[in-house]
PyMOL commands that place a pseudoatom at each C-alpha (Angstrom):
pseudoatom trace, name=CA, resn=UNK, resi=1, chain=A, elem=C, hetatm=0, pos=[-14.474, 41.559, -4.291]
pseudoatom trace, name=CA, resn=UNK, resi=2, chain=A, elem=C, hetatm=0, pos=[-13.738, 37.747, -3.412]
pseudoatom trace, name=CA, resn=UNK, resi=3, chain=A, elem=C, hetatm=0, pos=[-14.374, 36.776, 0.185]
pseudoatom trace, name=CA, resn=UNK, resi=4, chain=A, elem=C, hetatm=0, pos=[-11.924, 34.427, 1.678]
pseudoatom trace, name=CA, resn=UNK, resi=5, chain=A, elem=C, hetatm=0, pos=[-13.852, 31.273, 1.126]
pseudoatom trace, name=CA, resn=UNK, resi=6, chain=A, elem=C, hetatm=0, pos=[-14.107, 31.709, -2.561]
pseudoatom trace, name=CA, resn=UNK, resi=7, chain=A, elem=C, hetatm=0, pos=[-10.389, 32.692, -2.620]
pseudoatom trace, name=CA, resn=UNK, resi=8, chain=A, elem=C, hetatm=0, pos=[-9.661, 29.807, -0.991]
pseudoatom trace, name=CA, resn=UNK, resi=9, chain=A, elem=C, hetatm=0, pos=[-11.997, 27.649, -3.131]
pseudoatom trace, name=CA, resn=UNK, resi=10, chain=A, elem=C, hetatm=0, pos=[-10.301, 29.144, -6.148]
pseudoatom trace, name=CA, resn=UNK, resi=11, chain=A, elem=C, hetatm=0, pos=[-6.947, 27.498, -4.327]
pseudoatom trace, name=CA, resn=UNK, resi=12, chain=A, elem=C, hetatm=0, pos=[-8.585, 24.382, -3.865]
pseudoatom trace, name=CA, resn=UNK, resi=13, chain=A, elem=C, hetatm=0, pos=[-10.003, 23.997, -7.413]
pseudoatom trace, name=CA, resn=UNK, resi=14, chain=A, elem=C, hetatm=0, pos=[-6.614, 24.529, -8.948]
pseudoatom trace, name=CA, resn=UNK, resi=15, chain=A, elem=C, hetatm=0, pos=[-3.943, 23.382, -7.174]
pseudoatom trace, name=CA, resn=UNK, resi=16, chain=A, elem=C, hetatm=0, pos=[-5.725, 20.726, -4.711]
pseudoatom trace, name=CA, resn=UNK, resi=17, chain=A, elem=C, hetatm=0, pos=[-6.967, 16.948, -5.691]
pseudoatom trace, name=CA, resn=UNK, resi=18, chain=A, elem=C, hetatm=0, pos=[-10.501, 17.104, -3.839]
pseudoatom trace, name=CA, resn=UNK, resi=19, chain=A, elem=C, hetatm=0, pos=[-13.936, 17.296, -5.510]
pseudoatom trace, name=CA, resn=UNK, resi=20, chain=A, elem=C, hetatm=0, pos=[-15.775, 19.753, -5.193]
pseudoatom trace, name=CA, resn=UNK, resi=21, chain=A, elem=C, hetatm=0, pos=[-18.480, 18.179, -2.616]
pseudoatom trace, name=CA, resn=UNK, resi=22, chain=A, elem=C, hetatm=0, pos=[-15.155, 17.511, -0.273]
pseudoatom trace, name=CA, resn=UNK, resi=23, chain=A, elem=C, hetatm=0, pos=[-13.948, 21.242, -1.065]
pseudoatom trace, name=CA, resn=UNK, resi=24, chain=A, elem=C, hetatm=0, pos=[-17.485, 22.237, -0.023]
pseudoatom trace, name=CA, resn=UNK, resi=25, chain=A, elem=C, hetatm=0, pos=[-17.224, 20.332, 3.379]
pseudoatom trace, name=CA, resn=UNK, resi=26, chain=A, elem=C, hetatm=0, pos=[-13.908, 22.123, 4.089]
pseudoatom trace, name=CA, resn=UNK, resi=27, chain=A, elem=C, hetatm=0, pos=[-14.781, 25.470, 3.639]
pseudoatom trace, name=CA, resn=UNK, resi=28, chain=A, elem=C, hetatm=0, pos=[-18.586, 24.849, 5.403]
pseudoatom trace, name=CA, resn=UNK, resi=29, chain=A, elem=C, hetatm=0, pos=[-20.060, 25.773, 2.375]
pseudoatom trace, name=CA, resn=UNK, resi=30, chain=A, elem=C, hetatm=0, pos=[-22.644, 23.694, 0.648]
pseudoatom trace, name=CA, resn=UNK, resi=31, chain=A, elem=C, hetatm=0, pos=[-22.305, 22.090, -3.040]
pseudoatom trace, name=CA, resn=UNK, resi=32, chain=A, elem=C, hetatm=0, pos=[-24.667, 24.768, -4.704]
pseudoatom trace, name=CA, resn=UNK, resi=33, chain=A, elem=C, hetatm=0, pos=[-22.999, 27.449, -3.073]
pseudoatom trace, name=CA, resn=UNK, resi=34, chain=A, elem=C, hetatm=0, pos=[-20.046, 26.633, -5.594]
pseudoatom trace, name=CA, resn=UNK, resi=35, chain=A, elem=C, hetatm=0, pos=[-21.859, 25.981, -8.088]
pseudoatom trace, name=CA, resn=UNK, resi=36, chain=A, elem=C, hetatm=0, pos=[-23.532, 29.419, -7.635]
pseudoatom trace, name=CA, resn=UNK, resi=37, chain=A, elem=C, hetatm=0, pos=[-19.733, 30.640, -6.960]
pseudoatom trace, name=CA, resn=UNK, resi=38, chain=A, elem=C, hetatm=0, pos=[-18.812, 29.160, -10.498]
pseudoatom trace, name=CA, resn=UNK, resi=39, chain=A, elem=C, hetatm=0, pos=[-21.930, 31.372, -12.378]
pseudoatom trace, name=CA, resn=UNK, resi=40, chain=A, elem=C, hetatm=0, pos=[-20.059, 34.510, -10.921]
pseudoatom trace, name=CA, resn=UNK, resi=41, chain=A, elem=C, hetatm=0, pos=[-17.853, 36.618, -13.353]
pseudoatom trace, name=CA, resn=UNK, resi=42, chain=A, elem=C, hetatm=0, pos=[-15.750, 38.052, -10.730]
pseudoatom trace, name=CA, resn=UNK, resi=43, chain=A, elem=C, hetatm=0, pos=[-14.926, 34.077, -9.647]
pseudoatom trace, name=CA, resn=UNK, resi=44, chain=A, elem=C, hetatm=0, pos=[-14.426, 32.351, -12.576]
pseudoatom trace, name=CA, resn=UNK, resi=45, chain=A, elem=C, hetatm=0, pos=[-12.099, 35.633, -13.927]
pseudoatom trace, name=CA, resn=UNK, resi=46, chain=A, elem=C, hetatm=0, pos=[-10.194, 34.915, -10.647]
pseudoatom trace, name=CA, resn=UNK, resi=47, chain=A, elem=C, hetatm=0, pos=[-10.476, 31.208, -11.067]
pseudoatom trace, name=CA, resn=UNK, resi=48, chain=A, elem=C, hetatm=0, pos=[-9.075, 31.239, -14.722]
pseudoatom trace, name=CA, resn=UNK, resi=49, chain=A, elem=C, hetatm=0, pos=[-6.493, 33.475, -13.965]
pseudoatom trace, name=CA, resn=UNK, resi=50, chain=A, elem=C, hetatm=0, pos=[-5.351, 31.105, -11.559]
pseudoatom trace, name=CA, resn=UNK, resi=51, chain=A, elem=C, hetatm=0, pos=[-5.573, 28.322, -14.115]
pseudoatom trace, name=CA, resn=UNK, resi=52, chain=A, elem=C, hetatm=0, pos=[-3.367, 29.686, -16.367]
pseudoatom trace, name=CA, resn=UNK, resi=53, chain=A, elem=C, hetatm=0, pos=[-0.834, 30.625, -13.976]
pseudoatom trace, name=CA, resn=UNK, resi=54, chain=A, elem=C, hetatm=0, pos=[-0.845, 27.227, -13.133]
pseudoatom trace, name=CA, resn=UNK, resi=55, chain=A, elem=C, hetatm=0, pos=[-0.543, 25.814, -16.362]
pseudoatom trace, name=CA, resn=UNK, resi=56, chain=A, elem=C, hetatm=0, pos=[2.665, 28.139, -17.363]
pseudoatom trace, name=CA, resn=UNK, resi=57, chain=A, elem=C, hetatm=0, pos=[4.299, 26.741, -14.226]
pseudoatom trace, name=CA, resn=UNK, resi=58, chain=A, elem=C, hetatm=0, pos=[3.573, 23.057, -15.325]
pseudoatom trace, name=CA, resn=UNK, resi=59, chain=A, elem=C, hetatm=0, pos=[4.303, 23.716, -19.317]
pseudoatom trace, name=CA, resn=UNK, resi=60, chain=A, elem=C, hetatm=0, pos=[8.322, 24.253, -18.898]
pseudoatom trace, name=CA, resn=UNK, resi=61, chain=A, elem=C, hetatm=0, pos=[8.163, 20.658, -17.330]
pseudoatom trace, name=CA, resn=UNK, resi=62, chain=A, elem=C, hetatm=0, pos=[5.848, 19.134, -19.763]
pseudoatom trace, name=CA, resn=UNK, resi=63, chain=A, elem=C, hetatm=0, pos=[7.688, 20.811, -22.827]
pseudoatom trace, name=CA, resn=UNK, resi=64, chain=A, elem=C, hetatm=0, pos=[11.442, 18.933, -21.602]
pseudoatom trace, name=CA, resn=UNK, resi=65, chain=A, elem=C, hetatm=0, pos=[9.573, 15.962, -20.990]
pseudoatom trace, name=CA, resn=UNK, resi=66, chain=A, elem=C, hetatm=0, pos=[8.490, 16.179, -24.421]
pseudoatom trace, name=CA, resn=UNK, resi=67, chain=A, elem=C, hetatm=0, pos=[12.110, 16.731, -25.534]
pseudoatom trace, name=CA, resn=UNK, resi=68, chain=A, elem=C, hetatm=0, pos=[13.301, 13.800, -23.693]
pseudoatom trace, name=CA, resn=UNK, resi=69, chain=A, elem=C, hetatm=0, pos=[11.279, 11.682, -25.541]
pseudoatom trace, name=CA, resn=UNK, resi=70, chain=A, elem=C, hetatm=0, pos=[13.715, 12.753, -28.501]
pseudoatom trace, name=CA, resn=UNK, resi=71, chain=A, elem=C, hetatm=0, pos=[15.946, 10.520, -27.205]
pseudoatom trace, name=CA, resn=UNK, resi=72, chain=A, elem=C, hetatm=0, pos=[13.080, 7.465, -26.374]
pseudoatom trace, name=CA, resn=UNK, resi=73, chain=A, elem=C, hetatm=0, pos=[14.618, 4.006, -27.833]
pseudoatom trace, name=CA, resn=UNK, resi=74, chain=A, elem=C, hetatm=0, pos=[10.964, 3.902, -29.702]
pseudoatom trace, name=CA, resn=UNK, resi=75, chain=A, elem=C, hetatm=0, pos=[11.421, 5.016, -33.137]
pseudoatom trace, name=CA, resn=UNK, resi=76, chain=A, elem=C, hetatm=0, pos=[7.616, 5.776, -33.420]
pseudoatom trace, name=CA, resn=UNK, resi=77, chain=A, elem=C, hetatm=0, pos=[7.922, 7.746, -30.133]
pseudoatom trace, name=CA, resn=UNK, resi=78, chain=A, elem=C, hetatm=0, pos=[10.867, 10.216, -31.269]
pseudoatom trace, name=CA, resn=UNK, resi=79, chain=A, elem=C, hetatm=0, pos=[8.706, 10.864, -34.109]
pseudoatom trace, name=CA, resn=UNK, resi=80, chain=A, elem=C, hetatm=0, pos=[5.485, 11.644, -32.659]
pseudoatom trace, name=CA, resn=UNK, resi=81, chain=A, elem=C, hetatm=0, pos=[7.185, 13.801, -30.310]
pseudoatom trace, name=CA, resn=UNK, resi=82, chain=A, elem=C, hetatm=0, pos=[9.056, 15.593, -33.215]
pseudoatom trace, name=CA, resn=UNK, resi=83, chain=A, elem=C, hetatm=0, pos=[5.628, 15.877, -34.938]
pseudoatom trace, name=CA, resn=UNK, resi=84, chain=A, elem=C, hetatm=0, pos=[4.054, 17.475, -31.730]
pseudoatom trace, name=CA, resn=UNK, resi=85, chain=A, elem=C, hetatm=0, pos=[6.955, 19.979, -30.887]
pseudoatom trace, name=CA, resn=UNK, resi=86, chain=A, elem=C, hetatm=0, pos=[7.154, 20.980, -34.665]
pseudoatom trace, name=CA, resn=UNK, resi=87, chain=A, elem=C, hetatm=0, pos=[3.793, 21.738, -34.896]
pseudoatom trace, name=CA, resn=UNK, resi=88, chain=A, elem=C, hetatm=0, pos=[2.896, 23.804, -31.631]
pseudoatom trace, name=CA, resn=UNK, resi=89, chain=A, elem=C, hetatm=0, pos=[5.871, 25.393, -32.405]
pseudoatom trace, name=CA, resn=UNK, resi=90, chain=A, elem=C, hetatm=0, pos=[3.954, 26.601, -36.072]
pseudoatom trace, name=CA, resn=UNK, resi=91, chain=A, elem=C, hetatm=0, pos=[5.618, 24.260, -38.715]
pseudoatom trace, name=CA, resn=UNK, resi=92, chain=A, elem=C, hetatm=0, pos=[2.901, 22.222, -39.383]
pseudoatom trace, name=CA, resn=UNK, resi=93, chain=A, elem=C, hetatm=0, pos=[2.839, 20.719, -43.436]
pseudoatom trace, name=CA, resn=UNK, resi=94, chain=A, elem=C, hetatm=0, pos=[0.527, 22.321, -45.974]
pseudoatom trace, name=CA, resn=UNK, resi=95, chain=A, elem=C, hetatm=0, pos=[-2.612, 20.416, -46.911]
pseudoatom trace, name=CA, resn=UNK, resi=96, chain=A, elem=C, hetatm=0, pos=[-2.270, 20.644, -50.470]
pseudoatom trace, name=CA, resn=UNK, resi=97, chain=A, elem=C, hetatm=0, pos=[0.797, 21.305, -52.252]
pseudoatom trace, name=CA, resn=UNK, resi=98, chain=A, elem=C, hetatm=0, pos=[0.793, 21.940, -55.913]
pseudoatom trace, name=CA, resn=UNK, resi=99, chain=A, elem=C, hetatm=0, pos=[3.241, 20.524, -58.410]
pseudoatom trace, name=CA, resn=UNK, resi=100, chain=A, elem=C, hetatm=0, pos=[3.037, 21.211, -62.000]
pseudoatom trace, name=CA, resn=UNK, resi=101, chain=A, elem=C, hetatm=0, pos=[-0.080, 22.352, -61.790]
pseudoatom trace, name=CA, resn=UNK, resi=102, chain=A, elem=C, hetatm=0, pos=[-1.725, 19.157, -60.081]
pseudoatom trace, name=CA, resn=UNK, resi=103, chain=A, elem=C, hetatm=0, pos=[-2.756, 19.500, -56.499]
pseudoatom trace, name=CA, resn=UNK, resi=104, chain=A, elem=C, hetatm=0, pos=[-1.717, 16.573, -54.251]
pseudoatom trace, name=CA, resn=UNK, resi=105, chain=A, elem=C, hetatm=0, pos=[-3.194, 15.907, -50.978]
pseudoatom trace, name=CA, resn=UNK, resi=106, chain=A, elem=C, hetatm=0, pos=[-1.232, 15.041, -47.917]
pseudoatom trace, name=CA, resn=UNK, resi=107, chain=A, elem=C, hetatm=0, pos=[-2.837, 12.595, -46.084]
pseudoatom trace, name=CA, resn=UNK, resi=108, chain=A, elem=C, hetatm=0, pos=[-1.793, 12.730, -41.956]
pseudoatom trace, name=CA, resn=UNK, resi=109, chain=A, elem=C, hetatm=0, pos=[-1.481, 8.776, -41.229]
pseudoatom trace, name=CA, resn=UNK, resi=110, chain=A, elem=C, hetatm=0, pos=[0.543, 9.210, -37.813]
pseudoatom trace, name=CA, resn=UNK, resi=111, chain=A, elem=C, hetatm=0, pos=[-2.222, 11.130, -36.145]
pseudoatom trace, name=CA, resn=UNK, resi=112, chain=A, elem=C, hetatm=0, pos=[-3.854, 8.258, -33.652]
for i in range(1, 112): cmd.bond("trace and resi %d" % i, "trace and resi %d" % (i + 1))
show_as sticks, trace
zoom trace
């Protein structure tokens, strides 16, 4: 079981902006103690628990971001924003398609 400092280190880590030497002042903990924290199980199943948590909050945002940029005057942005929501959605192209018989190769020349 956590104790309240690494509970509150967990917080700190994922939803605060402070490294970890300045989380370490705040909870009176020293640098290595962390790090030792980090090489716990228990912690870092807590810790990336709390990650992704935090990530589904943020991805709702980031995804109609993304679909504003449908809209962007920049031809070459509506694209690559089409392109990205097409393929984490699954629809990415083939690699090879054969016609006839003959393989072509697609060659990707909007990745950057």
């Amino acid at each position: 079981m956590l104790n309240s400092k690494q509970k509150k280190c967990i917080e700190m880590l994922v939803f605060g902006n402070q490294t970890q030497r300045q989380i370490a002042a705040s909870l009176h903990v020293t640098e290595a103690t962390i790090c030792n924290w980090k090489k716990n199980a228990e912690f870092m199943t807590e810790y990336t628990s709390a990650l992704k948590n935090s990530m589904r909050e943020v991805a709702a945002k980031a995804f109609c971001v993304e679909k504003s940029l449908l809209k962007a005057r920049s031809e070459s942005v509506r694209l690559m924003a089409a392109k990205d929501i097409l393929d984490r959605a699954g629809f990415k192209p083939e690699d090879n398609i054969n016609l006839n018989g003959e393989a072509v190769v697609l060659v990707n020349d909007l990745r950057e």
